[in-house]
C-alpha positions as CSV (number, residue, x, y, z in Angstrom):
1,X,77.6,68.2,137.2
2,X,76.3,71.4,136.9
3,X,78.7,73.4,135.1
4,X,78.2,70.4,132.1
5,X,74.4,70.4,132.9
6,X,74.2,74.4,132.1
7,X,76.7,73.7,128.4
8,X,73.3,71.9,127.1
9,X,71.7,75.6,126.7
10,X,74.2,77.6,126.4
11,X,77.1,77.9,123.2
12,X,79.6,78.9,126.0
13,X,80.2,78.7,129.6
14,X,83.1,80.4,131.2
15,X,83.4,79.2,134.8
16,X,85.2,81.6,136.8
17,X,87.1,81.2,139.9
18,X,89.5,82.6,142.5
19,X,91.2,79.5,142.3
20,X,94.2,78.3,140.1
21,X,92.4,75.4,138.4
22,X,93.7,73.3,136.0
23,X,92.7,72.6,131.9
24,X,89.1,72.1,131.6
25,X,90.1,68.2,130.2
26,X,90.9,67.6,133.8
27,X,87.9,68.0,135.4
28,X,85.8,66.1,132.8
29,X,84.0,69.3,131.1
30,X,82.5,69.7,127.8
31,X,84.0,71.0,125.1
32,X,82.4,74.4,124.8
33,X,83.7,75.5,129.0
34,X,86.7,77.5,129.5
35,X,87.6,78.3,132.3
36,X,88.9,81.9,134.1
37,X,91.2,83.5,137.3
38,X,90.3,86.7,138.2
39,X,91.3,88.3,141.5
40,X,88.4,87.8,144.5
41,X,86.4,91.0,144.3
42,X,83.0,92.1,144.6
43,X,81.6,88.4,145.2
44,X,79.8,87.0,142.1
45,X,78.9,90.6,141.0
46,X,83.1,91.5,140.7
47,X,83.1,88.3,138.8
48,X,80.4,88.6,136.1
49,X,81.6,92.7,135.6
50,X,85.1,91.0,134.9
51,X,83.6,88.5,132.4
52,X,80.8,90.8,130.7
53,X,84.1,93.1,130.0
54,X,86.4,90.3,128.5
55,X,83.3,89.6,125.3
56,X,81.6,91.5,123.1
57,X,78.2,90.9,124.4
58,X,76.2,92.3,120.8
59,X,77.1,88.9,120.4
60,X,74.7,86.7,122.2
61,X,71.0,86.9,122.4
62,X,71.4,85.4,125.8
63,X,73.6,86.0,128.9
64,X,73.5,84.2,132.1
65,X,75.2,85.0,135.8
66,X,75.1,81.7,137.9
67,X,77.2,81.4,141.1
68,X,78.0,78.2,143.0
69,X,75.4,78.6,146.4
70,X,73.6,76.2,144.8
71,X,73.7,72.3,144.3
72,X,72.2,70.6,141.2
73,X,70.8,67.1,141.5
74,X,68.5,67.1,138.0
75,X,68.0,68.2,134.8
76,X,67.6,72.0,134.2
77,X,65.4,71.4,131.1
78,X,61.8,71.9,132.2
79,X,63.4,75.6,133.7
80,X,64.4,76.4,130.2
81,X,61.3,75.4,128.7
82,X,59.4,77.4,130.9
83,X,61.8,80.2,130.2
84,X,61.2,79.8,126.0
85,X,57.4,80.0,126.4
86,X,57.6,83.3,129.0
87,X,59.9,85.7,127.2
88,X,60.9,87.7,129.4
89,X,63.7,90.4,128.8
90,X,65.4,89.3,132.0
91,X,64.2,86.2,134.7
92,X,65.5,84.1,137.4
93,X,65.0,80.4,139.2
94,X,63.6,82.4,142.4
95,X,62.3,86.0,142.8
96,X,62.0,88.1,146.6
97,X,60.2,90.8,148.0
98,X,62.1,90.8,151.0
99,X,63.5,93.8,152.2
100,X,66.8,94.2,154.0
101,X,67.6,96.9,156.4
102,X,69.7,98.4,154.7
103,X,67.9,98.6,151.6
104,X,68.0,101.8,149.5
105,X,65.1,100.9,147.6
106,X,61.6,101.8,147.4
107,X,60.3,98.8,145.7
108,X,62.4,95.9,146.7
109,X,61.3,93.2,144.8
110,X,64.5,91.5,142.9
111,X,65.4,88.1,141.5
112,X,67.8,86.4,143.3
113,X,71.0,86.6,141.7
114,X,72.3,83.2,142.0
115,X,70.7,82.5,138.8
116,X,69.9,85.1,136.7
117,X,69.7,85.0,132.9
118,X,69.6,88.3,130.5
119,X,68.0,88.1,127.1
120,X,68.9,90.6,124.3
121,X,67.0,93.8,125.5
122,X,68.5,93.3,129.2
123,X,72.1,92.6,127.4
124,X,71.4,96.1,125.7
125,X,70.8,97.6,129.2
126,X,74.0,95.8,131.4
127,X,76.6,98.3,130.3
128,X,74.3,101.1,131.5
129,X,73.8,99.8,134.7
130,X,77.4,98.7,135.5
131,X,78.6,102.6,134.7
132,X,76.0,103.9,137.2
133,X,77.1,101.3,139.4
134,X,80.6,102.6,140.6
135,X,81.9,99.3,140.6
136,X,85.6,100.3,142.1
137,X,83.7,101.7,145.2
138,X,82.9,97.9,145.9
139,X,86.2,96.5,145.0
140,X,87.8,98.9,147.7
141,X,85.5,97.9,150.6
142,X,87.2,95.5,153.2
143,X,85.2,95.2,155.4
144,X,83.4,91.3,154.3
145,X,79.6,92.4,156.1
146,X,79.4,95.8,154.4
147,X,80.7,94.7,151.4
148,X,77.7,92.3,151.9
149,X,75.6,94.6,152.3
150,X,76.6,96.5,149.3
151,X,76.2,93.8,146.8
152,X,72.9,93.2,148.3
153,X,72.0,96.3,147.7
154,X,73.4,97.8,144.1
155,X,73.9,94.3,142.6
156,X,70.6,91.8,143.6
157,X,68.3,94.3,144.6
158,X,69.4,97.3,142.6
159,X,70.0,95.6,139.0
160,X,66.3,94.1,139.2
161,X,65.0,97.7,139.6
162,X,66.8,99.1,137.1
163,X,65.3,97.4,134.9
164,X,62.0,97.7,136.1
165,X,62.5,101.3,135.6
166,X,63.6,100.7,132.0
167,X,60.3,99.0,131.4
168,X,61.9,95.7,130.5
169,X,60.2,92.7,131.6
170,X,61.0,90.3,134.1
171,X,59.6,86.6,135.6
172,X,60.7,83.8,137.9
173,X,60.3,80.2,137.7
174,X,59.3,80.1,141.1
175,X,56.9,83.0,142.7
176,X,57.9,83.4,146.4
177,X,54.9,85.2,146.9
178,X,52.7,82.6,145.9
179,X,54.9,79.8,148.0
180,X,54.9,82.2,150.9
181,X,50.9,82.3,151.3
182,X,50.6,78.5,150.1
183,X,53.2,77.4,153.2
184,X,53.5,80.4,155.3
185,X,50.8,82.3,155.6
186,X,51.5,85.1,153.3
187,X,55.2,85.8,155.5
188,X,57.8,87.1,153.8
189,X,61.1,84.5,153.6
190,X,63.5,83.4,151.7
191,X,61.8,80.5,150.6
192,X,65.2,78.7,149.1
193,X,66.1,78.4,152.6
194,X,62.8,78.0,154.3
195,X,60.7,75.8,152.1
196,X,63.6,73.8,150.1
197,X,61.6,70.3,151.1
198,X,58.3,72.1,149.7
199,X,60.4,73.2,146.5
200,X,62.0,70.3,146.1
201,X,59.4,68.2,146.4
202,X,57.5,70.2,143.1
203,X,60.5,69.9,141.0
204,X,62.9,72.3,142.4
205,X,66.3,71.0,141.1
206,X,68.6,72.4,143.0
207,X,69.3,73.0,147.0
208,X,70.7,75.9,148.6
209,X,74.3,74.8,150.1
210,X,74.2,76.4,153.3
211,X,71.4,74.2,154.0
212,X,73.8,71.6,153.8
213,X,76.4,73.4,155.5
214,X,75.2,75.2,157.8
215,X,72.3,72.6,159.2
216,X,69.6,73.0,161.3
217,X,68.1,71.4,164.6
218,X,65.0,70.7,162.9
219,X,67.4,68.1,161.0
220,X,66.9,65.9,163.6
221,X,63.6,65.5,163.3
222,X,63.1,65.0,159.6
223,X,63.5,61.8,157.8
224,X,61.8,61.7,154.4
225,X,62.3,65.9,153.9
226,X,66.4,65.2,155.2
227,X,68.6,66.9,152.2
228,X,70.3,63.7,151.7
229,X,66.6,62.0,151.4
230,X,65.3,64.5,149.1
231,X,68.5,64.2,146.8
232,X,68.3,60.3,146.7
233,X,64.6,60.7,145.8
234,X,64.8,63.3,143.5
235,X,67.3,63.0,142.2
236,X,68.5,62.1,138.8
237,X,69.0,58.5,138.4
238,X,71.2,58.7,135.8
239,X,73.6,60.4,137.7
240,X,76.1,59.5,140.8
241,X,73.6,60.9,143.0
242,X,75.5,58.5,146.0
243,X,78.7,60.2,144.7
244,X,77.5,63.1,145.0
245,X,75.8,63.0,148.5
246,X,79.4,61.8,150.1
247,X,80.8,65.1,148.2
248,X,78.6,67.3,149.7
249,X,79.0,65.3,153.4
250,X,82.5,65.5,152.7
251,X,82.1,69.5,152.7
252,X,79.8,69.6,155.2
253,X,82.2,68.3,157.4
254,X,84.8,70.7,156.5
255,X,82.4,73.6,157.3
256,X,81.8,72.2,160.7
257,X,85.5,72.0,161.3
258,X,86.3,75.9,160.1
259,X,83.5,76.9,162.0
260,X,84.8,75.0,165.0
261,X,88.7,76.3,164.6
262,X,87.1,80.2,164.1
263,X,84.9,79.0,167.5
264,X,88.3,77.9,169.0
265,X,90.0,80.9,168.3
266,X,87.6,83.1,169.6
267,X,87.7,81.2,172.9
268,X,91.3,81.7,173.0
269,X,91.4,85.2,172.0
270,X,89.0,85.8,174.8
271,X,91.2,84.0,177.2
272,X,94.5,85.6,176.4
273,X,92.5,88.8,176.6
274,X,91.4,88.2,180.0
275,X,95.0,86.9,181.0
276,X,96.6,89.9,179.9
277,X,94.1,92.4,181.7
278,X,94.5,94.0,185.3
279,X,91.4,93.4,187.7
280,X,91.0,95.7,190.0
């Protein structure tokens, strides 16, 4: 749904993946998708370095960077007409001024790189940033929470304040800011996370999926603002919005089994630990 959703506005999509996926025809996708394996580095960041370096990006006038935390139940369209009437030289879905502690930065604001789209100025500037990036030093790290970290840091936070600093202009279709003093009181927050029923609810198309994953104990308490609620009523109806919703149950479910089995494992490990060690 979404990877066909985003080939209305764009003249190509390349979905890439870790994955060994079979011809586009298979999974139902438009003509204009192709579809790319590349090794699992660098998180989305590896990803779109790999892609930006396999085109000649004079090219396009536009270039977006998308990854697959999020999960579309309607039309993109009033997004990209908001985008044609703001011209900005880069812009987002949702922007932060959150900072992490282990932020390098100054000035942390960023747009959150889930979606992230680069007009022709900011295309100009990408191959700029990616040489001061050191982009190997990332591929190297092995270790999954600094690598994290690092991403975080050079790729979200860092790319936005590069180009800041190269004067280019930059807007999000959602102002966290604005969200965080209408619903929180002026608080910092992620507000995908936090206020997805208040999003939602003005139009927001899209869901974080670790809110479906990773659920919440305030779940139980909510009936009409319950992700599977919100999707059903906002929803597209012209979609398999019930199809969808047993998907995304389905892989909810698969979540809460890992997490179980890594819980298990632990338990054990701890166990056999304690087995195997002398008490005095």
């Amino acid at each position: 749904i979404y990877v066909n959703e985003l080939s209305n506005y764009f003249d190509r999509v390349i979905l890439v993946t870790n994955l060994n996926v079979p011809n586009p025809d298979l999974l139902n996708l438009r003509q204009n998708v192709s579809t790319l394996q590349v090794q699992n580095e660098g998180y989305d960041l590896g990803m779109f370095f790999k892609v930006f370096h396999s085109i000649d990006p004079t090219e396009f006038s536009q270039i977006a960077c998308i990854n697959d935390s999020n999960v579309l139940f309607n039309q993109l369209r009033p997004i990209f007409t908001w985008s044609k009437m703001s011209e900005y030289d880069f812009w987002g879905l949702i922007d932060s001024h959150e900072k992490p502690w282990f932020s390098t930065h100054t000035n942390n604001y960023h747009i959150q790189s889930h979606f992230i789209v680069f007009n022709r100025k900011a295309i100009e500037q990408l191959p700029a940033f990616f040489n001061a990036l050191q982009i190997q030093e990332l591929y190297d790290e092995k270790d999954a929470a600094k690598l994290r970290q690092m991403v975080i840091n050079k790729w979200e936070i860092g790319l936005s304040q590069f180009f800041i600093n190269e004067g280019l202009s930059n807007g999000s279709y959602i102002d966290s800011r604005s969200y965080s003093y209408l619903h929180l009181s002026g608080k910092l927050a992620n507000i995908g996370h936090k206020l997805y029923p208040e999003l939602i609810q003005s139009g927001f198309p899209l869901i974080k999926k670790k809110i479906i994953t990773n659920g919440n104990w305030k779940d139980i308490f909510r009936s009409g603002t319950h992700w599977k609620n919100m999707i059903r009523q906002y929803g597209n109806q012209n979609w398999e919005i019930e199809a969808l919703i047993e998907e995304l149950i389905q892989i909810k479910n698969e979540s809460e089994n890992q997490s179980l089995n890594k819980m298990k494992k632990k338990l054990w490990n701890g166990y056999d630990f304690l087995q195997k060690t002398d008490i005095a």
